[in-house]
DOTIVO-982570 format. One record per residue (C-alpha): x, y, z negated; residue number from 1; chain; residue in one letter. Coordinates in pm, whole numbers, plus 50000, padded with zeros to 5 digits. Each point is the difference from the previous one (the first is absolute). Example, Ala and Ser with C-alpha at 12.3 -4.5 7.8 and 13.67 -1.06 7.14 Angstrom:
px_py_pz_lodo_lolo_zami
51230_49550_49220_1_A_A
50137_50344_50066_2_A_S
END
This chain:
px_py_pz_lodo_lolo_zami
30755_54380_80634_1_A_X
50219_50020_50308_2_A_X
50196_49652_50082_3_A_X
50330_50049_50094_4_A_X
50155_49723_50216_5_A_X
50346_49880_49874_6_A_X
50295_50047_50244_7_A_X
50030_49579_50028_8_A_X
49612_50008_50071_9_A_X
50089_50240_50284_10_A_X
50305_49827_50150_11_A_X
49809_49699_50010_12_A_X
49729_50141_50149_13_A_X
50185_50166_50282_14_A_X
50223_49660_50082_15_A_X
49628_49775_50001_16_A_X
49869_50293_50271_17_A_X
50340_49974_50197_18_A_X
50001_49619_49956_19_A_X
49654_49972_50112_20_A_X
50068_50242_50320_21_A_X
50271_49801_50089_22_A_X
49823_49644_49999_23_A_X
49708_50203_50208_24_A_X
50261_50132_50281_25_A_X
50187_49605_49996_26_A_X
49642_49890_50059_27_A_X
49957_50177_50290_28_A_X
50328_49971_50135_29_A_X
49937_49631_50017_30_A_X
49659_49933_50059_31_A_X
49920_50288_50193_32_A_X
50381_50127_50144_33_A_X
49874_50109_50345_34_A_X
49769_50242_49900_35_A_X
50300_50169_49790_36_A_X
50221_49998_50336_37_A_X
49775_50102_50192_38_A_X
49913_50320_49796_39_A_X
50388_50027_49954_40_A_X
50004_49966_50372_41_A_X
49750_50315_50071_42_A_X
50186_50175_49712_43_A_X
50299_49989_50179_44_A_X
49878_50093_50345_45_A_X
49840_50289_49835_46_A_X
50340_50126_49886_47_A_X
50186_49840_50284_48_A_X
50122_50348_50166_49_A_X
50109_50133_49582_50_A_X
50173_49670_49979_51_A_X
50193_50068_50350_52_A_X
50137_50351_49855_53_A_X
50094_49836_49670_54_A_X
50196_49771_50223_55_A_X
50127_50266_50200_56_A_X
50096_50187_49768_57_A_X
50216_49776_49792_58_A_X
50164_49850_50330_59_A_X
50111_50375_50063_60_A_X
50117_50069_49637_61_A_X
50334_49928_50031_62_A_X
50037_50181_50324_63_A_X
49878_50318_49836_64_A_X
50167_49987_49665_65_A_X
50327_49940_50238_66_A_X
49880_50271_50186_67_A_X
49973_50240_49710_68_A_X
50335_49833_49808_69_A_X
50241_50013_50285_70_A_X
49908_50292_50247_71_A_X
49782_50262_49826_72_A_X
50129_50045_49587_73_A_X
50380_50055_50133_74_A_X
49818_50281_50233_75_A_X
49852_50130_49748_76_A_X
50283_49952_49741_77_A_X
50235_50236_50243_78_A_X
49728_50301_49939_79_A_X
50058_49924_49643_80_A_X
49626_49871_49952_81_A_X
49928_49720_49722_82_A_X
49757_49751_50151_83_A_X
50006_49742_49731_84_A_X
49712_49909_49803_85_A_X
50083_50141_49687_86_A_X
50038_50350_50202_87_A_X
49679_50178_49876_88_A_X
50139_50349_50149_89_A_X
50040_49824_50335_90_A_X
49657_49768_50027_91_A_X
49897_50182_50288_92_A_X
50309_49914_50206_93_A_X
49965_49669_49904_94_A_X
49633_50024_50102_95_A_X
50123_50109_50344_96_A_X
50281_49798_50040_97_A_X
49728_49728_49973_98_A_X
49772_50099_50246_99_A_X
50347_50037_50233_100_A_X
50086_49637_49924_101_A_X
49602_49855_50029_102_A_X
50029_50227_50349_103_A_X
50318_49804_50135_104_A_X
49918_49694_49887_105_A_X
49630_49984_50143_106_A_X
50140_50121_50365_107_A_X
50310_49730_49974_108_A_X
49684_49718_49950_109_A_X
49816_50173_50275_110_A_X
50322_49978_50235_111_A_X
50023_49634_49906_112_A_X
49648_49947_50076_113_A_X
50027_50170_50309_114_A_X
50295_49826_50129_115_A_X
49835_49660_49905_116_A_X
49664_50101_50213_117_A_X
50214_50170_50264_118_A_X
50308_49796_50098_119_A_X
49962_49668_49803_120_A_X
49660_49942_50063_121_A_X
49963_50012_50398_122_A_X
50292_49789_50027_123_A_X
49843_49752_49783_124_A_X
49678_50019_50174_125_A_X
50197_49963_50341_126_A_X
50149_49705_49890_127_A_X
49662_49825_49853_128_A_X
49862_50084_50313_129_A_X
50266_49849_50282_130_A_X
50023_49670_49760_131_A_X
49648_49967_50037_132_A_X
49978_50077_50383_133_A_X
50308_49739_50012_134_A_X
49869_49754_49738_135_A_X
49864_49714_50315_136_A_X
50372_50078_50152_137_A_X
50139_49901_49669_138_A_X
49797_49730_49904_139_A_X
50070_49835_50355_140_A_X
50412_50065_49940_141_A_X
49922_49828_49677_142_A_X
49813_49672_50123_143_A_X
50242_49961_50301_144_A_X
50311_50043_49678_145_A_X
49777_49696_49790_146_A_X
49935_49802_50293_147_A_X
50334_49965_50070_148_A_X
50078_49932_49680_149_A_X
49683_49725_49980_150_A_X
50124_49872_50336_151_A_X
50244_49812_49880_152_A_X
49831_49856_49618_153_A_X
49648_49880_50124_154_A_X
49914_49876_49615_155_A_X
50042_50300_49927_156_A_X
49773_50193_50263_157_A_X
49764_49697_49882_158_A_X
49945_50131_49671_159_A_X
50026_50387_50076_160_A_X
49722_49931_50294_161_A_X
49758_49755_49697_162_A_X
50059_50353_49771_163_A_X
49913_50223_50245_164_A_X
49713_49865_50093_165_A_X
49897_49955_49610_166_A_X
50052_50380_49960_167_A_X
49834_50056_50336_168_A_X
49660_49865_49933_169_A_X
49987_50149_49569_170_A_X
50035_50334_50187_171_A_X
49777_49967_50281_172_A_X
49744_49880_49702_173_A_X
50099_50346_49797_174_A_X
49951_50226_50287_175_A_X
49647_49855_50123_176_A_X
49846_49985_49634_177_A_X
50199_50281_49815_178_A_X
50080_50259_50253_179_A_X
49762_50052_50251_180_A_X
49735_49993_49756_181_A_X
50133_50308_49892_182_A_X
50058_50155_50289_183_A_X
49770_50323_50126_184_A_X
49680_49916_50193_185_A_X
49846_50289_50064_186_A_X
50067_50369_50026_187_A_X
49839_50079_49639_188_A_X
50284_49808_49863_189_A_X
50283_50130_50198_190_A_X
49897_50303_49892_191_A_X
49947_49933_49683_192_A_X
50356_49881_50022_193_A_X
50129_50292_50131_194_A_X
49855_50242_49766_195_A_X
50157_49820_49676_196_A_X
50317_50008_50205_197_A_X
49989_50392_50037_198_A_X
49923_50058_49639_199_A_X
50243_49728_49872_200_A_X
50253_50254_50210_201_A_X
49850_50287_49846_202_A_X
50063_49860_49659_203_A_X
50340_49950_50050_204_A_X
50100_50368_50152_205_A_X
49826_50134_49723_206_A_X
50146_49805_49744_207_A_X
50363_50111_50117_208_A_X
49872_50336_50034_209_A_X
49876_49981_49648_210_A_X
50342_49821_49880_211_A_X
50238_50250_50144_212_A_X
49840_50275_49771_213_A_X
49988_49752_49733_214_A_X
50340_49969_50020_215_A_X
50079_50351_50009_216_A_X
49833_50062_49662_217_A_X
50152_49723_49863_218_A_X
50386_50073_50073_219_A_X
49909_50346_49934_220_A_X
49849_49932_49642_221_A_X
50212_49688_49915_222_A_X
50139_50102_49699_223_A_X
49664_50137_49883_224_A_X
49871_49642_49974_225_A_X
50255_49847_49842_226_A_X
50022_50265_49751_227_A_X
49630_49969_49887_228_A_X
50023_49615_50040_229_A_X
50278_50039_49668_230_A_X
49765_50241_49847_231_A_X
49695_49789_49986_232_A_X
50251_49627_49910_233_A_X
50133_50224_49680_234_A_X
49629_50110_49947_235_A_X
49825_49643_50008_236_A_X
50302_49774_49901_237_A_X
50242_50029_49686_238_A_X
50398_50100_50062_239_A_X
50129_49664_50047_240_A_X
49724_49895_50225_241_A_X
49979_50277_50224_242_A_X
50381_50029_50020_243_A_X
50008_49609_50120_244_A_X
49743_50094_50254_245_A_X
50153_50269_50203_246_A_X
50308_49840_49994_247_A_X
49822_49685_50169_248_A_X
49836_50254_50241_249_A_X
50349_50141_50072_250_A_X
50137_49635_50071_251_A_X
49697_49985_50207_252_A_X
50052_50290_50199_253_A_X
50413_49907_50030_254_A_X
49898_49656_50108_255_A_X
49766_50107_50274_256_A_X
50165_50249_50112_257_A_X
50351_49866_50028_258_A_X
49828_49670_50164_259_A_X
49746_50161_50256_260_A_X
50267_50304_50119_261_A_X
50297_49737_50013_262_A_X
49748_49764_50189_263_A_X
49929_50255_50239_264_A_X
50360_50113_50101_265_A_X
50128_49675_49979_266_A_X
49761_49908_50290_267_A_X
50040_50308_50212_268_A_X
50369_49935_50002_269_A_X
49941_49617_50107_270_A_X
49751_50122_50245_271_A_X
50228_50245_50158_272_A_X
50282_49713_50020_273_A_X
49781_49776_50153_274_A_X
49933_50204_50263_275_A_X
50385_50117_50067_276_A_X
50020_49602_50006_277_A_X
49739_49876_50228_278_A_X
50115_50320_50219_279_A_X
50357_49841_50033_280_A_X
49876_49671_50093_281_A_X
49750_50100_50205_282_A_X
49735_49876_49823_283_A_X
49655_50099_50157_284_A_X
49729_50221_49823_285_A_X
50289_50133_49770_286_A_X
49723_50251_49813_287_A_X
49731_49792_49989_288_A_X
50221_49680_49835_289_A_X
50240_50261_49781_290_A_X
49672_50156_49854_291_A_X
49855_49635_49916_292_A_X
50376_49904_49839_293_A_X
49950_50368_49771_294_A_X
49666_49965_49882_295_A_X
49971_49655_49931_296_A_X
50360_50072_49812_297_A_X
49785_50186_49745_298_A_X
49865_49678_49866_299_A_X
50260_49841_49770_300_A_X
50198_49643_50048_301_A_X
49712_49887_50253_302_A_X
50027_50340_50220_303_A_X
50256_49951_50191_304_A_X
49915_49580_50137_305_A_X
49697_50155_50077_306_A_X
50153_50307_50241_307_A_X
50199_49715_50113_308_A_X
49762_49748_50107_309_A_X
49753_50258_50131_310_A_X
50284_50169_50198_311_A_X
50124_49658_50131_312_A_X
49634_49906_50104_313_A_X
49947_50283_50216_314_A_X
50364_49943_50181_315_A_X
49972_49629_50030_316_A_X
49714_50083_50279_317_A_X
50248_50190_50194_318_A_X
50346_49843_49913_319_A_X
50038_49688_49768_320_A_X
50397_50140_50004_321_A_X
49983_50343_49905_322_A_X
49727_49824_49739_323_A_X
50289_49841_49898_324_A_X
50248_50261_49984_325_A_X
49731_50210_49792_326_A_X
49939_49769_49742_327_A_X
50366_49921_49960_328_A_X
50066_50377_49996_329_A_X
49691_50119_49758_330_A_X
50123_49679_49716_331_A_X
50355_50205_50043_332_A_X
49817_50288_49905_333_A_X
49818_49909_49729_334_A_X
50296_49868_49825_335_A_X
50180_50281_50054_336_A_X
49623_50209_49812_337_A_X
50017_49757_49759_338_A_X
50299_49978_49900_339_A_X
50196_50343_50051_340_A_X
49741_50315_50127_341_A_X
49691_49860_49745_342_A_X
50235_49946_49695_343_A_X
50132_50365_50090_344_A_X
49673_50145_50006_345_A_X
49785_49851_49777_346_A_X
50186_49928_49733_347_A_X
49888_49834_49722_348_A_X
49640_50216_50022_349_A_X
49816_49642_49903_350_A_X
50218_49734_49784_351_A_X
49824_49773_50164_352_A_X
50197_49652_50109_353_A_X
49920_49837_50365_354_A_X
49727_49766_49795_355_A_X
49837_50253_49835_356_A_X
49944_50184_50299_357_A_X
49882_49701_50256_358_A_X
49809_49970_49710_359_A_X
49811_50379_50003_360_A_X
49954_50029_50373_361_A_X
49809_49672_49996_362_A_X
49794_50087_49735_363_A_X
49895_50319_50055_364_A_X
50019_49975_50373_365_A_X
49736_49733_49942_366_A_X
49804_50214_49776_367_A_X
50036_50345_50242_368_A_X
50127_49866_50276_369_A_X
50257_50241_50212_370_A_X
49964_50254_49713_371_A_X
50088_49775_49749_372_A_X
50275_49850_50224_373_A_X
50139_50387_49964_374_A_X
49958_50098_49665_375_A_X
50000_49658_49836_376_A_X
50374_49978_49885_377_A_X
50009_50338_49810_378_A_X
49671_49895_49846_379_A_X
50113_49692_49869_380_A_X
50357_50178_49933_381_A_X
49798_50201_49739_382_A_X
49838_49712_49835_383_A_X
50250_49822_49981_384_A_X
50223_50299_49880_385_A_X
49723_50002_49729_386_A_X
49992_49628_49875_387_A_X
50378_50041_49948_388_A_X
49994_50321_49783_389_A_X
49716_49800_49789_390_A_X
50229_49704_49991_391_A_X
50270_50218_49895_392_A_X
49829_50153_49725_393_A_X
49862_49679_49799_394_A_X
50378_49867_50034_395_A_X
50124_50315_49834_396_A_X
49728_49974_49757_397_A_X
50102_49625_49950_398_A_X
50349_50132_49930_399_A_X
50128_49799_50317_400_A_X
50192_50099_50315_401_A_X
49886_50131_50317_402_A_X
50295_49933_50211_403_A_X
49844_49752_50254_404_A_X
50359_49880_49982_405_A_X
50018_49844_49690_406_A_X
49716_49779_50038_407_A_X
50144_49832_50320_408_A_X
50139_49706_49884_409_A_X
49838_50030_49635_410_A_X
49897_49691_49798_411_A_X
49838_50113_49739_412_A_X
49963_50302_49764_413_A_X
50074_49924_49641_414_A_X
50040_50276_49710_415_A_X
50093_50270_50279_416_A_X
50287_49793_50110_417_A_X
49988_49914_50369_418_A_X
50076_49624_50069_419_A_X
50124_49951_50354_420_A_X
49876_49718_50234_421_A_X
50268_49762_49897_422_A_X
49956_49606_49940_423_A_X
50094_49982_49611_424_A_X
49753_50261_49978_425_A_X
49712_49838_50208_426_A_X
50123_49699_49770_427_A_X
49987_50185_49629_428_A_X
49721_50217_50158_429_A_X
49786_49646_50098_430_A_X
50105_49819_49672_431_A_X
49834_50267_49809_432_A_X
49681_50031_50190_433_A_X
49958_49570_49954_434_A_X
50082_50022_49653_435_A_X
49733_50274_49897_436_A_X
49794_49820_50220_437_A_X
49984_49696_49835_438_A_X
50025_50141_49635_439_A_X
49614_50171_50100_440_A_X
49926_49634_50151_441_A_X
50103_49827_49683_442_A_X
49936_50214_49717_443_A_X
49862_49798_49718_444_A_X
49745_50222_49725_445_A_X
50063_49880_49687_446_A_X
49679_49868_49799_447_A_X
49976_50149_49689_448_A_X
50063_49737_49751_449_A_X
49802_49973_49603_450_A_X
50310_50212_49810_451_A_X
49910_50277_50297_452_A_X
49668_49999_49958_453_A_X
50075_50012_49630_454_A_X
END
């Protein structure tokens, strides 16, 4: 006789072998977390030049769905041909209107990268190099501007000199017992050295190599994946469920991308005014400093102090004024990103107040560092996009309001009513609360007398 297991036999079953996987996996994570990022580690550099073309590809998305939106389905609407997607008769002018669009769009990235390598990079490598072969001209204009400045406040130059020499001898002790220890000694390990740095190169060119056809499949086959990501969420996961998920992977996608494109235009324009700036005040190394202001702009709230002070650091060498000038003239700028050309651009892509996102970048810029500093607001954007949907739903369920404005200056809730934060309600509210309080407190049982018991 065959012993069939009830369907409660098997849904316990399944949760204990879940429940049990899980408290295995937190185990590890804990106890034993750097062998887990460490494999994650190799995983990733396994896949590093896939991941590059996934990230390709969905920078480039937009530019190729504008591509295919603005330029080529009017052309192909004037020679009466039906492009959309639910044109079966014309699928294979939609197939080559693709390949058109994936066509442009790769050679306008090329173009970009070429100008970058091409015009922006010499100059910047110019300018590294003359500050460097300039640096002990510098650093003497800047000891003859401070001891001017000490010549005249000698308790001042007191303590600077007692700090110097403080900082002097902890990195005289860090050099002798850290670095030279680590420094080559023979020819076997220079060329050992050497070697790692040549395939460490080799890595990288083929990982680009390997991204940029990446990417090509992916724009090409975009749709494709999303379509069979629906087909297997309404395969594995009931209506509702599978409904709520691809709906959260569509606010994912509309988060990222409006966030990371916005991001990225936001900080060529600033870069580009920065440099029509410094190039009206004369500012010197006008690339090099305009390209720092740009990239840095990427990172939110904290981007742009940090262009600033790195800018200002390289031009207080030269001229403490035009240090000045630049600072004053990159906080003008910034107000003028964060207040009129960000807004403009961006949107509301996150929802995220000033806290919230101080709050993201130092998280996950402690976790991930620069990445995280890049992709931490949209991240937490989605989370917390998340929390508030769940919040939403066990108010609705709780028959109360979600309006975030009605609990403002709320009191207390009491039979659906909505008591505002008034003093005769605090009062009535308080009175209540002390006098159940003290009827638990002093609640006598009555003893059952001899008639009871009777």
């Amino acid at each position: 006789m065959k012993m069939k297991p009830e369907k409660n036999q098997v849904t316990w079953a399944v949760t204990a072998f879940f429940l049990c996987v899980a408290l295995m996996l937190a185990y590890y994570v804990i106890f034993d977390g750097k062998t887990i990022v460490d494999a994650l580690s190799k995983l990733v550099d396994s896949l590093s030049g896939i991941i590059i073309g996934v990230v390709f590809a969905y920078i480039l998305i937009p530019l190729m769905e504008g591509i295919e939106k603005k330029i080529l389905t009017p052309i192909y609407k004037k020679k009466g041909i039906d492009v959309s997607i639910s044109a079966e008769a014309d699928q294979k002018k939609r197939k080559q209107m693709r390949k058109i669009s994936i066509t442009l769009t790769m050679l306008f990235a090329i173009v970009v990268i070429y100008s970058l390598f091409s015009i922006i990079l010499p100059q910047l490598i110019s300018s590294i190099r003359e500050i460097v072969n300039s640096l002990p001209v510098y650093i003497k204009q800047l000891d003859d501007y401070s001891n001017l400045f000490l010549a005249n406040n000698p308790d001042l130059q007191q303590i600077i000199d007692s700090q110097l020499d403080s900082y002097y001898e902890t990195l005289s002790v860090y050099v002798t017992k850290k670095l030279l220890p680590l420094l080559p000694s023979n020819a076997n390990t220079i060329f050992k050295v050497a070697s790692k740095s040549v395939v460490s190169i080799i890595q990288v060119l083929f990982d680009f190599i390997v991204g940029f056809i990446v990417a090509i499949y992916v724009l090409d086959s975009k749709e494709r994946f999303t379509t069979k990501g629906k087909k297997i969420a309404y395969a594995v996961f009931k209506e509702d469920w599978a409904n709520e998920i691809i709906s959260g992977f569509r606010f994912v996608n509309y988060t990222f991308e409006g966030f990371i494109g916005g991001k990225l235009l936001d900080s060529l324009i600033i870069g580009v005014i920065c440099y029509i700036g410094c190039k009206i005040m004369d500012i010197p190394y006008p690339v090099l400093i305009s390209v720092i202001v740009g990239v840095t702009n990427i990172i939110p709230f904290f981007g742009p102090y940090i262009g600033g002070c790195v800018g200002g650091l390289i031009l207080v060498l030269i001229n403490p004024i035009k240090a000045l000038a630049f600072i004053i003239f990159v906080i003008i700028l910034q107000q003028f990103d964060g207040n009129i050309l960000g807004p403009t651009i961006l949107g509301n892509s996150t929802g995220l107040s000033s806290f919230w996102v101080i709050f993201s970048i130092t998280l996950f810029g402690g976790l991930w560092g620069i990445v995280g500093w890049l992709v931490g607001v949209p991240i937490f954007a989605v989370f917390y996009a998340l929390v508030s949907r769940a919040v939403n739903v066990l108010l609705i369920k709780k028959g109360l309001s979600t309006n975030t404005e009605k609990y403002m200056d709320l009191a207390y809730i009491e039979s659906g009513e909505y008591k505002l934060l008034t003093d005769e309600a605090n009062t009535k509210h308080n009175a209540r609360k002390t006098t159940s309080m003290f009827k638990k407190l002093f609640k006598k049982k009555s003893v059952p007398t001899q008639n009871d018991k009777k």
